[in-house]
N, C-alpha and C positions, 0 to 999 in steps of 0.2 A: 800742415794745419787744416782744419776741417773747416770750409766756410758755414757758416750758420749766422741764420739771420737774427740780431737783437731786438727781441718782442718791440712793438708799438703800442705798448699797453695793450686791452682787450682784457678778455675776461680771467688772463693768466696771469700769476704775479711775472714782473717783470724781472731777468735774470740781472739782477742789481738792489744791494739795497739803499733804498733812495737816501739815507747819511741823513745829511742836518739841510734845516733852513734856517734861514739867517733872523725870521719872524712870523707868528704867525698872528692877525689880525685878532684882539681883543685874550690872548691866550686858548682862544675854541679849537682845541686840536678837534676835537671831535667834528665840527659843522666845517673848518676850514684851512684841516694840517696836511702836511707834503703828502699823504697818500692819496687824496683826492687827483694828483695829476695823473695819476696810473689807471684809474677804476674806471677810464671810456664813460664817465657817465655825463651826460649833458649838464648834469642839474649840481655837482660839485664841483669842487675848485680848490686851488690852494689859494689865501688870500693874506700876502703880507700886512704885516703891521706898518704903520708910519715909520718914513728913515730914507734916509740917502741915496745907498746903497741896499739891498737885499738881494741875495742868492740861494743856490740851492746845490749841495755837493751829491755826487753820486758816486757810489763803492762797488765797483765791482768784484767777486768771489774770484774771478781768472783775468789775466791779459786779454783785451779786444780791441781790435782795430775799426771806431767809430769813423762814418764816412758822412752821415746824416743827421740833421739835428731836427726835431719835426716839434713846435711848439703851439699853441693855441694860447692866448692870451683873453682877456676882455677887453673890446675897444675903450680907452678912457683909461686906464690899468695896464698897461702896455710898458712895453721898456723900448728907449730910442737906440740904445746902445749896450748891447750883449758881451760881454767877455767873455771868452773859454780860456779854462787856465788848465792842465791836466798834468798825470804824471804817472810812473811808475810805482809801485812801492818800493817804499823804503826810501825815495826821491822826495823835491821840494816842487811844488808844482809853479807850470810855466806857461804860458799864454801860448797860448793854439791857434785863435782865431778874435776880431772883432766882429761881433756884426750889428746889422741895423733892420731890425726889425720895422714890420708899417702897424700903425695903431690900428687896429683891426682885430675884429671875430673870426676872421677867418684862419683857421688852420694854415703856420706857415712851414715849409720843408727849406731847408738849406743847401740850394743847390745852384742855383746862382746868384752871381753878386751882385747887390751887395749885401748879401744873405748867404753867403759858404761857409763849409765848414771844411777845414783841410785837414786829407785825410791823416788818423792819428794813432799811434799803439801805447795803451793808456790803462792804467787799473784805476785810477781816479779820476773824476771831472768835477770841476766846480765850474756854477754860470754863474756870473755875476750880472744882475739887471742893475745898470750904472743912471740908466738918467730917464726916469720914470716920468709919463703925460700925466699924470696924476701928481695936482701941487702937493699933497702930503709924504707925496712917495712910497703910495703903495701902489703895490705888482700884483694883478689875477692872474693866473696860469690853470685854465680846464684842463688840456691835454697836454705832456709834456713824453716824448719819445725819441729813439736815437737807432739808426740804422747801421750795421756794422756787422762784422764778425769776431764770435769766438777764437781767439786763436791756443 
């Protein structure tokens, strides 16, 4: 297999298409739907609608072995507790990892705990943001990327 690295967003689209989200705030794809998390741009966002639970599945075109989960949230909009669930195709998807993000602006990488991600060979990912700082339960996610290879 050929290691290559899986874009971190930037100005190229990213080799995935980013699938469904679980909501998005007020129905405005336009000012605040899943492709905001790809575009590197400071000033968008994807912004959930009210709910419990919200997530966001990601499809990839080939098998890739994800090692890094890289996300940026809004402080206040944050998720206390991340699931990864992933799978193959044609598979049921399975829990990969938990993690626990900090309520925070700042850009976080998943590389140690209790923020890992273990490493995984996957043509699906879904996260699930389980237990949002926000009493209405919504999730902001500026940047949202994943470090791995094609295989």
């Amino acid at each position: 297999c050929q290691a290559c690295p899986l874009a971190l967003g930037g100005t190229q689209t990213p080799p995935w298409c980013p699938g469904r989200v679980s909501s998005v705030l007020n129905r405005d794809v336009k000012q605040f739907g899943k492709q905001h998390m790809f575009d590197s741009s400071e000033e968008t966002c994807w912004n959930s609608d009210q709910g419990r639970c919200q997530w966001v599945t990601l499809d990839f075109p080939s098998t890739v072995k994800v090692s890094q989960l890289h996300i940026q949230f809004q402080g206040g909009f944050s998720s206390r507790l991340c699931t990864l669930e992933g799978c193959r195709a044609g598979e049921e998807l399975v829990k990969i990892s938990a993690l626990y993000p900090q309520d925070t602006n700042a850009m976080q990488i998943s590389f140690h705990a209790p923020f890992q991600v273990e490493e995984t060979v996957l043509d699906k990912l879904k996260i699930t943001f389980e237990d949002s700082t926000d009493f209405f339960g919504r999730v902001v996610v500026y940047h949202l990327g994943l470090l791995g290879e094609r295989l």
